[in-house]
C-alpha positions as semicolon CSV with decimal commas, in nm:
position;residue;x (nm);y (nm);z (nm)
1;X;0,000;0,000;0,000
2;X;0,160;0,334;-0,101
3;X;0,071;0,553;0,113
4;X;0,135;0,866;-0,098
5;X;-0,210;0,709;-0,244
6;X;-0,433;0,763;0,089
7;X;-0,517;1,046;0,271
8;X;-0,571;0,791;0,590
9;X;-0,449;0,459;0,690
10;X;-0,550;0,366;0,992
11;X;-0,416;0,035;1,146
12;X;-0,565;-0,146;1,477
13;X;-0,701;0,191;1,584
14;X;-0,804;0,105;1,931
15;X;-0,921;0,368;2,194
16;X;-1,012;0,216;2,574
17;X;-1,237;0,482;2,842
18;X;-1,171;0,283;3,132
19;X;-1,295;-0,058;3,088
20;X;-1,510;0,064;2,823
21;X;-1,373;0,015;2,447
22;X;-1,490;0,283;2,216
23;X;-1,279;0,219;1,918
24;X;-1,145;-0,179;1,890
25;X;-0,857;-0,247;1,654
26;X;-1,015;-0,102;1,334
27;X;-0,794;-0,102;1,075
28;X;-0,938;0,065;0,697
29;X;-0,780;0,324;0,455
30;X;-0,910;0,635;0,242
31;X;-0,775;0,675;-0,094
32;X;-0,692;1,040;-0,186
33;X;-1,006;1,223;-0,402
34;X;-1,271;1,031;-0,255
35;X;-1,582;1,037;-0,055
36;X;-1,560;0,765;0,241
37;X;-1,866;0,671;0,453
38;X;-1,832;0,572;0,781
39;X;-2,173;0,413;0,903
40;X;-2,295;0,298;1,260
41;X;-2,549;0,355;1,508
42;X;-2,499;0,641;1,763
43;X;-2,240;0,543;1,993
44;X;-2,071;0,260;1,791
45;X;-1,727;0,466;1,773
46;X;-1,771;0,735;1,474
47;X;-1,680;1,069;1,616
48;X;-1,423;0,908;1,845
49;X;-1,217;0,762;1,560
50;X;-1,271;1,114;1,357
51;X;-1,096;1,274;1,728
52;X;-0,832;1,001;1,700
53;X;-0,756;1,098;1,322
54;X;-0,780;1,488;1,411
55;X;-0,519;1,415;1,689
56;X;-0,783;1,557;1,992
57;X;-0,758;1,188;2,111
58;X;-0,421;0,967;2,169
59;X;-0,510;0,631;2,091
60;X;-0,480;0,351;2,289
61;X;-0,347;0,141;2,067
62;X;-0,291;0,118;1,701
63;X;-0,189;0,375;1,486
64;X;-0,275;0,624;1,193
65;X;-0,136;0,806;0,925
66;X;-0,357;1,134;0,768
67;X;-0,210;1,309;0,467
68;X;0,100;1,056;0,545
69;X;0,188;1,224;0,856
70;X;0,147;0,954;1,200
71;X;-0,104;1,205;1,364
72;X;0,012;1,061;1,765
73;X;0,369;1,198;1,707
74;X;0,292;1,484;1,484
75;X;-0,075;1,622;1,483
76;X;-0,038;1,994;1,477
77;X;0,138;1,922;1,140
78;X;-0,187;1,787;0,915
79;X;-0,428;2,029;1,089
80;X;-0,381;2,296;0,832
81;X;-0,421;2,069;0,592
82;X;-0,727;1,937;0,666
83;X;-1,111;2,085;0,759
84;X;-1,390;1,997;0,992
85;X;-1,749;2,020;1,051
86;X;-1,904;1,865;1,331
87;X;-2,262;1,702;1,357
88;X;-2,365;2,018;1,603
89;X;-2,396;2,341;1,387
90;X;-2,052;2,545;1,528
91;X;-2,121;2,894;1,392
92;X;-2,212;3,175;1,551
93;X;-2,576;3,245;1,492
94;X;-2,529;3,596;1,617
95;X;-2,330;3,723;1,344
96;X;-2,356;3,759;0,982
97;X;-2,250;3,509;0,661
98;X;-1,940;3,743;0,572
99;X;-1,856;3,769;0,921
100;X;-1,862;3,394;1,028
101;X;-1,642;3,314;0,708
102;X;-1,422;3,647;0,797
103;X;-1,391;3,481;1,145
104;X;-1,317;3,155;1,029
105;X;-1,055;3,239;0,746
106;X;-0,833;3,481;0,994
107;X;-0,846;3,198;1,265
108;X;-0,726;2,973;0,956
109;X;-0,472;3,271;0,884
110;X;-0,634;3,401;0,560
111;X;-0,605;3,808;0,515
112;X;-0,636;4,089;0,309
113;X;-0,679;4,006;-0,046
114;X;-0,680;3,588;-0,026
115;X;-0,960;3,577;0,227
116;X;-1,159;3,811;0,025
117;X;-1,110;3,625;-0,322
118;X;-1,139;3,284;-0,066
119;X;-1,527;3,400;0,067
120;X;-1,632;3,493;-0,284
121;X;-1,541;3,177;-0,346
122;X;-1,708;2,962;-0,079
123;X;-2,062;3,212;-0,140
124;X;-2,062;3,141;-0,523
125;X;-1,950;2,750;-0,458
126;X;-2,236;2,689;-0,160
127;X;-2,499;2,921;-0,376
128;X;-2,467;3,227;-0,069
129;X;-2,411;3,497;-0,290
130;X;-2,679;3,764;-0,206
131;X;-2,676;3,617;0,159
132;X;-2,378;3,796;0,262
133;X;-2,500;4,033;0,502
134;X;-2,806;3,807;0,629
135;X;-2,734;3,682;1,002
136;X;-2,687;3,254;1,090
137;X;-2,945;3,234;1,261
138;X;-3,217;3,356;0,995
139;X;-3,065;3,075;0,767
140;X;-3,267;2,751;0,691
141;X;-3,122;2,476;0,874
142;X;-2,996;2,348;0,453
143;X;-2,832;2,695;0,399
144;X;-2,652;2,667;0,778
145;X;-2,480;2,369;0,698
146;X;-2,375;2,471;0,365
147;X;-2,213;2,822;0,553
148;X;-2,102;2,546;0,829
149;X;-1,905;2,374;0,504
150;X;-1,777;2,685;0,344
151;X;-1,581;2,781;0,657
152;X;-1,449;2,434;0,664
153;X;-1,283;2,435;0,389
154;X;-1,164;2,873;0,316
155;X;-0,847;2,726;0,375
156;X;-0,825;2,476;0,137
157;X;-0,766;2,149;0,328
158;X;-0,705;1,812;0,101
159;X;-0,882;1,653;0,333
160;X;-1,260;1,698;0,494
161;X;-1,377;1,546;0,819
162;X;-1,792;1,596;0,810
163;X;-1,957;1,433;1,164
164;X;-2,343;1,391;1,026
165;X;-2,359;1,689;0,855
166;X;-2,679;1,682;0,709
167;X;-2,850;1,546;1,040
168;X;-3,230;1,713;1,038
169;X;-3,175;1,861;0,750
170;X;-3,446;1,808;0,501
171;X;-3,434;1,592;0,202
172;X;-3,371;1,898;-0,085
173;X;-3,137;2,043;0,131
174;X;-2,964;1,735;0,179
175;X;-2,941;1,674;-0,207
176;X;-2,748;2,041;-0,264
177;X;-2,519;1,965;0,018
178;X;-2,475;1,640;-0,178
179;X;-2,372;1,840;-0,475
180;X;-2,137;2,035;-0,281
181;X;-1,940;1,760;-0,196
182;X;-1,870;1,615;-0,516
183;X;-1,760;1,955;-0,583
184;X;-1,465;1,936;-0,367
185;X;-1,372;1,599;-0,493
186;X;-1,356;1,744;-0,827
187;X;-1,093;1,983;-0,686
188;X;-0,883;1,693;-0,543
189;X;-1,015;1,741;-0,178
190;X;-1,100;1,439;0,000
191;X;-1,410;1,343;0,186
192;X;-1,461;1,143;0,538
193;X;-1,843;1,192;0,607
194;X;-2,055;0,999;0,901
195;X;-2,402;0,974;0,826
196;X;-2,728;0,776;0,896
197;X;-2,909;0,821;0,616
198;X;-2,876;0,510;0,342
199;X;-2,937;0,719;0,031
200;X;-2,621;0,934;0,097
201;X;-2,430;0,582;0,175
202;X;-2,486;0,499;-0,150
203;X;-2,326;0,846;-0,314
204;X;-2,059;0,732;-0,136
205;X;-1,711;0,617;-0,341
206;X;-1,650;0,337;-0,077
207;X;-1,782;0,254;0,286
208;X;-1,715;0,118;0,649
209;X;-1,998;-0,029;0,879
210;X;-1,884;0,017;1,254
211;X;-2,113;-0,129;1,536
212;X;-1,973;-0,154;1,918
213;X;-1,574;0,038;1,837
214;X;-1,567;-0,296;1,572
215;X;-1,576;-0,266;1,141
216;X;-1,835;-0,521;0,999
217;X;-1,793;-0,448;0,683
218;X;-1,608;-0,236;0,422
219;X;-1,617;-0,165;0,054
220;X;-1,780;0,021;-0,221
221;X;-2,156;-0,062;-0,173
222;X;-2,164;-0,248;-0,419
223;X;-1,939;-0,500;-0,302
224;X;-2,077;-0,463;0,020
225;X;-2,421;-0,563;-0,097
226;X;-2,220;-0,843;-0,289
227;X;-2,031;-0,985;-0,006
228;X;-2,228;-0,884;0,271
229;X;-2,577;-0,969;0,295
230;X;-2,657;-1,334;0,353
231;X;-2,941;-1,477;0,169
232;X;-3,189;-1,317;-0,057
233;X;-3,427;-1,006;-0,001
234;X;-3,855;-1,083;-0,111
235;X;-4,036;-0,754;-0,112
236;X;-4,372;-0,811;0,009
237;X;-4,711;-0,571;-0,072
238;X;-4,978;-0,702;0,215
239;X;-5,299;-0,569;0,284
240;X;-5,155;-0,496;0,649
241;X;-4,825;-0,432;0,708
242;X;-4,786;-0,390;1,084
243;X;-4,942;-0,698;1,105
244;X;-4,768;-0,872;0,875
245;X;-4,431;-0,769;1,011
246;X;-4,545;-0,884;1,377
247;X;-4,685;-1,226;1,203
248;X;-4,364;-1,330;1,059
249;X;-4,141;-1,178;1,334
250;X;-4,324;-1,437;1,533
251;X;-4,267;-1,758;1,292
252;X;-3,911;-1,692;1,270
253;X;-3,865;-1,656;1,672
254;X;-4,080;-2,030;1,730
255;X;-3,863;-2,156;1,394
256;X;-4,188;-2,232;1,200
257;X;-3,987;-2,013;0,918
258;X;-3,600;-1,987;0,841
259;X;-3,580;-1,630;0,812
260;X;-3,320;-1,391;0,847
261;X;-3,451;-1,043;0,875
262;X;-3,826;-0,908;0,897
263;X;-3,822;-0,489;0,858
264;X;-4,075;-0,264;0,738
265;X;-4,025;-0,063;0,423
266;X;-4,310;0,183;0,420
267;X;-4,590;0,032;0,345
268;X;-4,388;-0,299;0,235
269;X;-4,161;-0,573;0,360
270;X;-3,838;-0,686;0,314
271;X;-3,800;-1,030;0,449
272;X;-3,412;-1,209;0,432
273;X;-3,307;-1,581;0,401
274;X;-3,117;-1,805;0,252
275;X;-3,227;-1,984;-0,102
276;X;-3,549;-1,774;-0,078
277;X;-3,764;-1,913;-0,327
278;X;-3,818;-2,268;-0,115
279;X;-3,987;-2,025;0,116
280;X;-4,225;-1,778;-0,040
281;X;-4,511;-2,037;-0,060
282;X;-4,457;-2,075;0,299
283;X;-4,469;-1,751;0,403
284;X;-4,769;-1,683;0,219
285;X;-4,935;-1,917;0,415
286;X;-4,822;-1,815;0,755
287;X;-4,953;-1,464;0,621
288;X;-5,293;-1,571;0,516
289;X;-5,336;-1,779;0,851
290;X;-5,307;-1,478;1,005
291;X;-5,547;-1,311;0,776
292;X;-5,321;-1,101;0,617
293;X;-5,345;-1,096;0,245
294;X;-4,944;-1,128;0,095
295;X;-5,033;-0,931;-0,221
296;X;-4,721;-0,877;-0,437
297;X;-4,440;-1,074;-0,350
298;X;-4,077;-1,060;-0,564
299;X;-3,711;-1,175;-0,506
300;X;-3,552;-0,791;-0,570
301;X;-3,156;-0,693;-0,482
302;X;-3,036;-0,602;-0,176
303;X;-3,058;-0,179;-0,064
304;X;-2,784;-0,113;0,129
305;X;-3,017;0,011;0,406
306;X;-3,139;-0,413;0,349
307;X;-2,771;-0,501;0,419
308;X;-2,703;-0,253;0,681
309;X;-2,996;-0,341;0,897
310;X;-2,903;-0,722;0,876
311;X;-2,553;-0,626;0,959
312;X;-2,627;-0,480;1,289
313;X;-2,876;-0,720;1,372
């Protein structure tokens, strides 16, 4: 592995509280100019491992490289090289657009002629312009995170940490923040992003699943719907959902039916197992015993939010 081809190796990453092990001998690598997902529950280890690569925490064991520098013996020299937004909106709502980016670029050590040509920038990129003068806390919660973003990178880092950036953030806004970021990777900058949402998992360039400090899984998604998942997923349309759900919940836990994974879709279900088609004449019947009419039922490929929830299972 050349490293001059990441922007982070990280190798048995461990970080102990205690008795308590956040982060357990993780060991993954970001190639340079792409966006890297980093997936898990709340409290399965994300933001700690972003604090270990950041240098804020010493780990425990392990070690990793950002930007090829080993960030335990020598963090303050990648962190003006790289950017951060955390998952908590860090601006100050008090004061204007230009004056949070002013802020931000002097603390970054930006002046006079660069940090002006730098904000112009970051307004035109993030679609501000016109907003200059309007204060943070008037923004939408879309447009704050975009500001939170620009200020992240006025210095032009090579590498991004984002920590759920798009958390309660609706669904448009979330699509334009989307568009930002493959923005930056067109100028060569790097992205590390947490996030719970499954559609933005799969915009990523490659993934890692984390549950309990430990990686499940790694990969493009579509290797890790490849490799991953075990068994087939059948889609199922009933007249009743809820009930359906509960129904076959119940017949896997007495072992009346093989079955993997039961999870509501919306107004579907996916159900997971194993050569599926010796099964869907069973399940129909467990359905309509229950008076529950199956309605459509079809073998379709694995989502990655399919995969994801049988992986933490």
């Amino acid at each position: 592995m050349e490293s001059n081809d990441y922007a982070i190796i990280a190798r048995g990453l461990t970080k102990r509280f205690g008795d308590f092990t956040a982060v357990d001998g993780i060991d993954f690598a970001v190639r340079r100019g792409e966006i890297f997902g980093f997936l898990g529950p709340n409290g399965s280890g994300k933001t700690t491992t972003i604090r270990m690569m950041l240098g804020l925490l010493r780990p425990t064991d392990g070690s990793v490289q950002v930007l090829g520098v080993p960030v335990a013996e020598r963090a303050k020299q990648i962190r003006p090289r790289v950017g951060y937004m955390s998952q908590r909106f860090s601006l100050y709502n008090d004061l204007t657009v230009l004056q949070n980016l002013r802020f931000y670029g002097q603390a970054y050590g930006l002046n006079n002629n660069l940090l002006r040509e730098r904000i112009q920038h970051a307004l035109q990129m993030a679609g501000l312009e016109g907003r200059g003068h309007t204060r943070t806390k008037d923004l939408s919660g879309g447009w704050r995170q975009r500001l939170a973003l620009s200020a992240a990178i006025l210095h032009r880092p090579e590498l991004v940490f984002l920590d759920e950036p798009t958390a309660g953030v609706d669904p448009v806004s979330r699509r334009a923040f989307w568009d930002l970021l493959y923005k930056l990777v067109a100028q060569e900058i790097t992205v590390f992003v947490t996030t719970h949402y499954m559609d933005e998992a799969e915009h990523c360039h490659r993934l890692a699943f984390i549950q309990r400090g430990k990686l499940i899984a790694h990969g493009s998604p579509e290797e890790i719907k490849r490799d991953t998942m075990r068994g087939q997923v059948l889609e199922i349309a009933p007249t009743e959902t809820a009930k359906a759900v509960k129904v076959l919940r119940a017949a896997r836990e007495s072992g009346r039916l093989p079955l993997e994974e039961v999870a509501m879709y919306g107004a579907l279900v996916h159900v997971v197992a194993p050569q599926m088609e010796q099964h869907q004449a069973a399940i129909a019947a467990e359905l309509r015993q229950a008076d529950v009419e199956p309605g459509r039922m079809a073998i379709i490929e694995p989502s990655l939010e399919d995969v994801f929830i049988a992986c933490m299972r």
